[in-house]
C-alpha positions in Angstrom: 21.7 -24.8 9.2 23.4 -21.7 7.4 21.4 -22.4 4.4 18.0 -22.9 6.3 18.4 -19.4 8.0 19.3 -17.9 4.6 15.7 -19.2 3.8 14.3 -18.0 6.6 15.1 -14.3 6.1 13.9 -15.0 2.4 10.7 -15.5 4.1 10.3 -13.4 7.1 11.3 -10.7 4.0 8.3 -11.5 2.0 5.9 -11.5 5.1 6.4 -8.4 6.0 7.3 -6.5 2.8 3.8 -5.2 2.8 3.7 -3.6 6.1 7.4 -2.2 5.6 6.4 -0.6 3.0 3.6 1.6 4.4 6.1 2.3 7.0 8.0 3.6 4.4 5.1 5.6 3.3 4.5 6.9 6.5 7.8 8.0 7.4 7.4 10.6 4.4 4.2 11.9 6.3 3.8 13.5 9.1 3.7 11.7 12.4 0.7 10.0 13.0 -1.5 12.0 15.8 -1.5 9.9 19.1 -3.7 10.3 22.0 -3.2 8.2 25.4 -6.0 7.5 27.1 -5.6 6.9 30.8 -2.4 6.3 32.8 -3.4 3.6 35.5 -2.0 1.0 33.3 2.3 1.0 34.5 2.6 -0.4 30.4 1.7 3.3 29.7 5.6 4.0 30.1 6.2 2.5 27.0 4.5 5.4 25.1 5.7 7.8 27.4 9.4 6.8 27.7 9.7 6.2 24.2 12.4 7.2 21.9 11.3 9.5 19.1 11.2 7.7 15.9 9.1 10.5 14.3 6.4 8.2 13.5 4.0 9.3 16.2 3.4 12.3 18.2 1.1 12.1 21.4 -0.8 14.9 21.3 -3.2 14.4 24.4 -3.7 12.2 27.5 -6.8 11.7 29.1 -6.2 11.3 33.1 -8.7 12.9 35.4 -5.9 12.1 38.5 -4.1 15.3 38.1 -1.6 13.7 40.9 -0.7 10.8 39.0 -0.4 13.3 35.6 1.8 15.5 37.1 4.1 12.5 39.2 4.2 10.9 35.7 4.9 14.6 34.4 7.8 15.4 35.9 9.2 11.7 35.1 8.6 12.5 31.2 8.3 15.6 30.6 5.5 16.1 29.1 3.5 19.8 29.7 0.6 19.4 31.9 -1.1 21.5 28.9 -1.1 18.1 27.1 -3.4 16.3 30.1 -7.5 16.5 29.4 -10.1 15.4 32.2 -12.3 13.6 29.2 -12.0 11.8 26.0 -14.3 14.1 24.5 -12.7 17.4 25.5 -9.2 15.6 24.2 -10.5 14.3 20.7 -11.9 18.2 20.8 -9.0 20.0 21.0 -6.3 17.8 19.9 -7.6 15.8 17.3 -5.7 13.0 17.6 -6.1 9.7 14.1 -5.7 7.2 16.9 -5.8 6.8 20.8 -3.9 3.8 22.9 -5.7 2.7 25.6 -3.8 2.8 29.1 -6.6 2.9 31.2 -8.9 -0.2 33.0 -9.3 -3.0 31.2 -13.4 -2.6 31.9 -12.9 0.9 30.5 -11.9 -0.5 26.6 -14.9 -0.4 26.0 -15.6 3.5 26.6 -13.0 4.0 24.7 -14.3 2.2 21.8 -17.8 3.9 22.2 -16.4 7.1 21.8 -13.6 7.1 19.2 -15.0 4.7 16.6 -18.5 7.0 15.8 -15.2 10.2 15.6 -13.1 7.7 13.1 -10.2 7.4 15.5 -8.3 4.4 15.8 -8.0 2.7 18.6 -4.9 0.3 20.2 -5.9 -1.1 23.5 -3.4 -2.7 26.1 -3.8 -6.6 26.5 -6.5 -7.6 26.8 -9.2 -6.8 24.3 -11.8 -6.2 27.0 -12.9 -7.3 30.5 -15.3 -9.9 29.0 -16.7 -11.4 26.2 -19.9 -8.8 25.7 -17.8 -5.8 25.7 -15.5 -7.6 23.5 -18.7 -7.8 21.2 -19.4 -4.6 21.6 -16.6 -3.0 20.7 -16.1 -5.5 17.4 -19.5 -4.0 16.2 -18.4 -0.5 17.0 -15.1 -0.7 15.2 -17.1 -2.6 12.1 -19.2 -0.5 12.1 -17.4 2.9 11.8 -14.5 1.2 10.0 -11.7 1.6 12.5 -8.9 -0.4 13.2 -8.9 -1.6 17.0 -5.7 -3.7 17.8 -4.6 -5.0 20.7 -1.0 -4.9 22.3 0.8 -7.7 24.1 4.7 -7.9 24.9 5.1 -11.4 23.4 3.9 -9.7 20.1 7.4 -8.0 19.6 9.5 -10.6 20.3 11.9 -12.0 17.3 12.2 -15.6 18.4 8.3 -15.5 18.4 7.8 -15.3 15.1 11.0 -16.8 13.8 9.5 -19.8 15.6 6.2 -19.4 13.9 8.0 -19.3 10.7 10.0 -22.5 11.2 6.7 -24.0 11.9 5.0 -22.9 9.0 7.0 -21.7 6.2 9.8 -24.3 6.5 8.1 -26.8 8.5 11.0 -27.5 10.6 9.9 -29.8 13.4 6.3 -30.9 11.6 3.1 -30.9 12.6 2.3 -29.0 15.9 1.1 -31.9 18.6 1.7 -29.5 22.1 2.0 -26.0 22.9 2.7 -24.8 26.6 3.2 -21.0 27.7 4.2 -19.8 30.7 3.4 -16.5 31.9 3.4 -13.9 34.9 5.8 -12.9 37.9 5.6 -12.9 41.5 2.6 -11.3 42.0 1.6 -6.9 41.1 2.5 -6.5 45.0 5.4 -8.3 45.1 7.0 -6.8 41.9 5.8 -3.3 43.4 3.3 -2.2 40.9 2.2 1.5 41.7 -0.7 2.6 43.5 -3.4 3.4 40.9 -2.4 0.3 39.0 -3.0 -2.4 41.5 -6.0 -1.1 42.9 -8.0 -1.8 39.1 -5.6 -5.1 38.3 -6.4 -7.0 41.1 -10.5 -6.2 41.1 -13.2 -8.8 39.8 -15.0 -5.9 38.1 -12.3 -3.5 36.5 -9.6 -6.0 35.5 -12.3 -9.0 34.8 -10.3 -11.1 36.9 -6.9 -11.7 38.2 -4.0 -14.1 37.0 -5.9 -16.2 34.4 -7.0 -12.5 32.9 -3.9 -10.9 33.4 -1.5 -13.1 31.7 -3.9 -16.3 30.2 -4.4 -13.7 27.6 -0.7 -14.0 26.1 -0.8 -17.5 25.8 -4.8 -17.2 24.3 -3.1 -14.6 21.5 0.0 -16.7 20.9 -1.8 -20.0 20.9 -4.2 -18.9 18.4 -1.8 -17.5 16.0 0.3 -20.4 15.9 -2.9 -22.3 15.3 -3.8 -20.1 12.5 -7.4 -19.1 14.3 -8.4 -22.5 14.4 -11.2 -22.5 17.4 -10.6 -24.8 19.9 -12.8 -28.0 20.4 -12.7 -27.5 24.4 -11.6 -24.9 27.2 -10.5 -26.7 30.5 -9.7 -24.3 33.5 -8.6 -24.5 37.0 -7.9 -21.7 39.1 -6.4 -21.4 43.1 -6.3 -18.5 45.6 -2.6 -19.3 46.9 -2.3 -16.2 48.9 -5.7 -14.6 49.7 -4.3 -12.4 52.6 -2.5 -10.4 49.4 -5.4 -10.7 46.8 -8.6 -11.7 48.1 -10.9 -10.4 45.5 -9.4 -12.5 42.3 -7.0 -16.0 41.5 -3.5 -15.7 41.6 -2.9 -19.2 39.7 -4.7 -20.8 36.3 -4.0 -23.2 34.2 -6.0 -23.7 31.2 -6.4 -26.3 28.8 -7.2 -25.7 25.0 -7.7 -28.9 23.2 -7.7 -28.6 19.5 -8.6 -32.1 17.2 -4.4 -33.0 17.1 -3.1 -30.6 19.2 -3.4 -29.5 22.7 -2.5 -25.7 24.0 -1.9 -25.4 27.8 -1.7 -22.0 29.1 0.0 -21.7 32.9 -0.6 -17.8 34.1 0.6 -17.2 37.8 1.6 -14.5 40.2 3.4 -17.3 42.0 6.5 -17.8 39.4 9.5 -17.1 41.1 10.6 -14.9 38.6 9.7 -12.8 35.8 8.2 -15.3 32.8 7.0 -14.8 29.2 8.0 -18.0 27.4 6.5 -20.8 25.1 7.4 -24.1 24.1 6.0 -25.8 20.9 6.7 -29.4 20.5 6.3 -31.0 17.1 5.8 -34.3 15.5 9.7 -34.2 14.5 11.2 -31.6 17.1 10.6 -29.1 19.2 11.2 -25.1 19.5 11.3 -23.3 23.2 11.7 -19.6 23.7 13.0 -18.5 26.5 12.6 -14.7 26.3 12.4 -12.6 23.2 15.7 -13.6 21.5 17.0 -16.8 23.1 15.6 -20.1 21.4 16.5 -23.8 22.1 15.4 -25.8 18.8 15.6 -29.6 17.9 14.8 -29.8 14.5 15.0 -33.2 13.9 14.6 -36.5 15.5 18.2 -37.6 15.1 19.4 -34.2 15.1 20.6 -32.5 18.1 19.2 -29.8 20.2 20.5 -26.1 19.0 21.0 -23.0 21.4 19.9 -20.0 18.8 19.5 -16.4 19.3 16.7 -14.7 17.0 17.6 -11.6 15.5 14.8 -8.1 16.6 12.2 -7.7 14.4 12.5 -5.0 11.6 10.7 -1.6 11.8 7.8 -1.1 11.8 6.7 -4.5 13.3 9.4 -4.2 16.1 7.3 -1.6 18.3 3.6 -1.4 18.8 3.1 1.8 17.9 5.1 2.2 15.3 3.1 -0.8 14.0 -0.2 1.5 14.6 0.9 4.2 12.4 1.9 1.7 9.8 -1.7 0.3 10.1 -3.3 3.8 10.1 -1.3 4.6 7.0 -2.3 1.7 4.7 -0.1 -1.4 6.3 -2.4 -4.6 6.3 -3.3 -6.3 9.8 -3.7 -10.6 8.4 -6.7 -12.0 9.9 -5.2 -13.9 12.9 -1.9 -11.5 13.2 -0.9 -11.3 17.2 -2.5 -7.7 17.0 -6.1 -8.1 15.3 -9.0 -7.8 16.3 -9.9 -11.3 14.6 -7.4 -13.1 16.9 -8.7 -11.2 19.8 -11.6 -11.6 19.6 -11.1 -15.7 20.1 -8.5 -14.9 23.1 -11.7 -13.3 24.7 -14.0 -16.4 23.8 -11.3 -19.1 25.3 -10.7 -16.4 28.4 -15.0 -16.0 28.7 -14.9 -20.4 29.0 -11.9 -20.8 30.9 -13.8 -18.2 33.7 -17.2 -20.6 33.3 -14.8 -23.9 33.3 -13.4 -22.5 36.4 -16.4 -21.7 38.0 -18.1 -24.9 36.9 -15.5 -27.3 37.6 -16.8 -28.7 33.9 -14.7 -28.3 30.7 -16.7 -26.1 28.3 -17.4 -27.1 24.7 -16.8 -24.3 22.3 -19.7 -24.0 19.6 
């Protein structure tokens, strides 16, 4: 076991040499200009709560709530002189290389419309976009004006996520992959006490695109199609409840959705019924089996004589440890693979399995994926 985890940091080493190296490049710059477009999204207290690694500086925000700017104000400490009514009048006056997108998920696409024609990067909160055509959109948009549009999920910066995704591939630890389940969500936005501003956009049709199997199917979409190295799935198989309609009448608060892939099978449960806070995945193989139970805690059975293994994976190393110190590695020359957690590649699938799980839903049919 000591030996294969000696390999293992031989190889985790050599996957991300390239992007700690334009990390290294970029902490000899100055820090890369940031602007923060909206602050309905609670996740926007990752940016604005950050510790300063002095890779980034936020140099606007966009939020036409002056309340909500000023409550969040005083809980950061940001000057007001920083907060801008419009994207345009921010990019203006502040100039900022790239913007992270806090604001409605049916808003992305603004976002996009505006900042790629400026050449300004753009990092959006999970997920891409509210559906499938402004996910096409904004693909075009960023191709067109060659800008880097990534997308941030939670379960992207978790260690035992990708030394799981390591064991699978580079060492081939517990074979070929045969099942992969993730489990995601919480209580419910109400019940967990989300603020204000950022239930009234999560749990509508219109602004949020839907409500549980939007709001965390994503994750397991991203995850599963990394792990599956972009492989499209033959099938998309989705059914959704209403378990408390009194709370959230507009949208689901329960999916489950089926990927099935020509030897493997991805099932994605996303609820705001768990009875706790989850973001975990298990991956059974054709020899063993790796479960994550948070972002550092792994179970693993690497064998089918062996015994099963309580691990604990070590964080990742900067710049891939924080998403926007990854976005200022990107900016500065660090590459993005083609079905990394963050691209727009990867992405842009999670949006075609979330667009057929909506229709299988809705259907009652399983949708076949051209």
């Amino acid at each position: 076991m000591r030996q294969f985890f000696f390999i293992f940091s031989i190889v985790l080493a050599s996957h991300l040499i390239h992007t700690t190296s334009a990390h290294a490049r970029a902490s000899s710059e100055k820090p890369l200009r940031v602007g923060v477009v909206g602050l309905v999204h609670s996740h926007v207290h990752w940016i604005l709560g950050r510790e300063d690694r002095g890779d980034i500086e936020i140099v606007g925000i966009v939020e036409p709530n002056r309340s909500l700017a000023e409550r969040y104000a005083k809980r950061h400490g940001y000057p007001m002189e920083l907060v801008y009514n419009t994207i345009e009048e921010m990019i203006e006056k502040a100039q900022p290389e790239a913007v992270t997108a806090f604001n409605t998920i049916y808003d992305h696409l603004k976002v996009v419309q505006v900042c790629a024609p400026e050449g300004i990067h753009v990092m959006v909160e999970k997920p891409l976009a509210v559906n499938l055509e402004h996910a096409v959109l904004m693909e075009k948009l960023a191709k067109q004006h060659d800008i880097h549009l990534l997308t941030n999920y939670e379960t992207t910066w978790y260690g035992s996520n990708h030394r799981a995704y390591q064991m699978i591939h580079e060492e081939r630890a517990i074979g070929s992959i045969r099942k992969i389940m993730v489990n995601d969500g919480h209580p419910g936005p109400k019940e967990i006490g989300v603020n204000q501003e950022f239930l009234e956009w999560l749990t509508d049709p219109v602004q949020n695109g839907g409500g549980a199997l939007t709001d965390f199917g994503c994750y397991g979409a991203n995850l599963i199609t990394w792990l599956m190295k972009g492989l499209k799935p033959i099938s998309v198989t989705a059914v959704i409840q209403q378990f408390k309609p009194e709370i959230y009448p507009k949208v689901e608060d329960e999916a489950t959705i089926i990927l099935t892939y020509p030897k493997s099978q991805g099932i994605i449960q996303a609820s705001w019924n768990w009875p706790v806070h989850r973001k975990d995945i298990e991956i059974y193989g054709t020899t063993g089996y790796i479960v994550n139970a948070n972002r550092e805690n792994m179970r693993v059975r690497l064998g089918i004589d062996q015994q099963e293994q309580k691990l604990v994976a070590d964080p990742l190393p900067k710049p891939v440890d924080d998403p926007f110190s990854y976005l200022a590695a990107v900016v500065r020359g660090a590459p993005v693979g083609k079905y990394d957690l963050s691209s727009l590649e990867n992405n842009m699938m999670v949006m075609e399995i979330l667009e057929a799980a909506k229709l299988s839903a809705r259907t009652g049919k399983t949708i076949f994926l051209e």
